[in-house]
C-alpha positions, 0 to 999 in steps of 0.5 A: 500500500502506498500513500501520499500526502501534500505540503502547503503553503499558508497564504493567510490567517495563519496563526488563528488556528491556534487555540485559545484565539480560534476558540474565542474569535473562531480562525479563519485560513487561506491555503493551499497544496504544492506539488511537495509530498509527504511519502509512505509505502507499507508491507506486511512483515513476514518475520513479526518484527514492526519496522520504520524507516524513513528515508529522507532523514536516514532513519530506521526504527525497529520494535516489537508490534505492540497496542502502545509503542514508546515514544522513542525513535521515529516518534511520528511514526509510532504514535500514529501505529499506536493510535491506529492500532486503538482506534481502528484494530481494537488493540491487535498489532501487526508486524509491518515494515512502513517506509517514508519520505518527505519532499521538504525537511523538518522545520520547512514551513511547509507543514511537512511534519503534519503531511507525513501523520496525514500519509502515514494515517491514510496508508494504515487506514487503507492497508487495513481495510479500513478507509477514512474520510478526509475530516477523519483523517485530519481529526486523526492526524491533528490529535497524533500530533498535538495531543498525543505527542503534545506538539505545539502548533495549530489545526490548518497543516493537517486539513490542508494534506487530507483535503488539498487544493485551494481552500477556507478553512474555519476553525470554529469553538468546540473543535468545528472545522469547516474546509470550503474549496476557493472556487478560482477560474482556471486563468486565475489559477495560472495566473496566482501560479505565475505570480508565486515564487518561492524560496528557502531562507538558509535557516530551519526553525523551531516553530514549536517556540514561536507558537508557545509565544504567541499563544502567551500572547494571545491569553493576555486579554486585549493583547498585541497578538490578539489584535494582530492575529484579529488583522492576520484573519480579516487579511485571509478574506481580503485575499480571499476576495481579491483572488477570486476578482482575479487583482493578483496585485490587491491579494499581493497588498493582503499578504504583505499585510498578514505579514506585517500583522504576523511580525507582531505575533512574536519576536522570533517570526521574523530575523534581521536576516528575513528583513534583508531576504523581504528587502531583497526580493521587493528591491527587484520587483517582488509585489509582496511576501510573507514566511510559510508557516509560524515563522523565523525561518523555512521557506518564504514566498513572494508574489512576483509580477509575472514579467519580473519573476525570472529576475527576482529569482536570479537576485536571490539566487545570487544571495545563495538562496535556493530558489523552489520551483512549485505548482499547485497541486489540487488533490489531498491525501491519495492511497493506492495498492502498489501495482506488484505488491513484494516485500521491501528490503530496508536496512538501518 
């Protein structure tokens, strides 16, 4: 069984799916999936050892198959076989051999990690016969990750990788999510990909640290993140609205906004080294741009008119910046039974 799941990049709004600002005010994010994935192929293991090996980080985990793995190793990896083994198997535990891989490296922005929890529920659920829905699937991954394993951040990554596409996400009180597909003309969609350049800032960040600020931020009453994070959502409308009349340069201003807004959420959203990137870009042509996810480094994107795209990525690429050639890419979470099904050979 394979399965595959997509990155995203968060155009606006981001940040109001965390709780308690989403619990109070109710969260509001624009997004969508790039043609970046996260990987998981599984097969039954003959010799009842429960292997994990993910590829792309060059690790490899092995145990015993049990209803509770520990939280060593390949932790991701783990607690989402323990919670399937829970929820779906009523405790019985198989021997599998599950092999992963991510397009972008942890701390990308991109959601990567949530995508990974997203591809690897969708391949267990699917391997088992057990076929989930995509608010299941998110609901799933979303618990894995920031309950179970208590990983700080928001709601928005995993709904992104089950659903796909271009999509409004509202993050309503007593965990209500609804996800509404941006309906966008074909022509705007080439023409938002055209204008969409994106770029890694040379720099991985710890996100979790980032979001426990703004989260202390948001529980002072009338704070500076409580109002910025109120300017964060109504910018996702605002592109919102501007993407659907086709104005790239009006959704460009919204997501220049959200980035301003989104600097005063936390000190460590933004860097001297950042600034210069965002000066950089804007210095030769770039409309506007933001950080993809919770900030302080990952990826950066930048909207670019179309004539001036090839240029601003020379400049940056100049500054030893490595350039990210994405596209859209409309679907969520996919599994598929591998056309000739054999055992894979895995070494640590």
């Amino acid at each position: 069984m394979r399965a595959l799941a997509p990155l995203r990049l968060g155009l606006a709004g981001g940040g109001t799916d965390l709780s308690p600002f989403c619990d109070d005010h109710g969260g509001y994010v624009l997004n969508c999936t790039i043609n970046l994935f996260a990987r998981v192929t599984i097969t039954p293991a003959t010799d009842g050892v429960l292997r994990f090996h993910s590829t792309d980080l060059g690790q490899f985990d092995e145990c015993l198959p049990q209803p509770s793995l520990p939280r060593d190793g390949l932790a991701l990896h783990r607690a989402v076989y323990s919670r399937v083994v829970r929820d779906l198997l009523g405790g019985e535990a198989p021997a599998l051999t599950v092999v992963s891989s991510v397009d972008a490296p942890p701390g990308s922005g991109l959601g990567s990690s949530s995508a990974l929890v997203v591809a690897l529920v969708r391949a267990l659920a699917q391997f088992l016969d057990v076929p989930l829905p995509p608010h299941q699937v998110a609901r799933m991954a979303f618990e894995i990750e920031r309950i179970d394993l208590g990983m700080a951040g928001g709601r928005q990554d995993h709904y992104a990788a089950a659903f796909g596409g271009f999509n409004i996400m509202e993050f309503r009180p007593a965990d209500e999510v609804v996800v509404t597909p941006v309906p966008l003309p074909e022509d705007h969609l080439r023409e938002f990909e055209g204008c969409l350049l994106v770029c890694h800032t040379g720099r991985s960040r710890l996100s979790s640290t980032i979001i426990e600020q703004q989260i202390d931020g948001l529980r002072q009453p009338g704070g500076v993140s409580v109002d910025a994070m109120l300017q964060i959502k109504q910018c996702a409308v605002e592109m919102r609205a501007a993407l659907q009349a086709g104005d790239m340069e009006r959704a460009a201003r919204a997501l220049g906004h959200s980035w301003e807004a989104k600097k005063r959420t936390a000190a460590a959203v933004s860097s001297g080294v950042i600034d210069d990137i965002y000066a950089l870009a804007l210095r030769h042509g770039a409309w506007a741009g933001k950080i993809s996810g919770a900030g302080g480094g990952g990826h950066m994107m930048f909207m670019v008119p179309p004539e001036r795209r090839c240029t601003v990525a020379q400049r940056l690429a100049e500054h030893g910046l490595s350039v990210v050639p994405v596209q859209l890419a409309p679907q969520g979470s996919l599994a598929w039974a591998a056309p000739s099904p054999r055992s894979l050979v895995t070494t640590p």
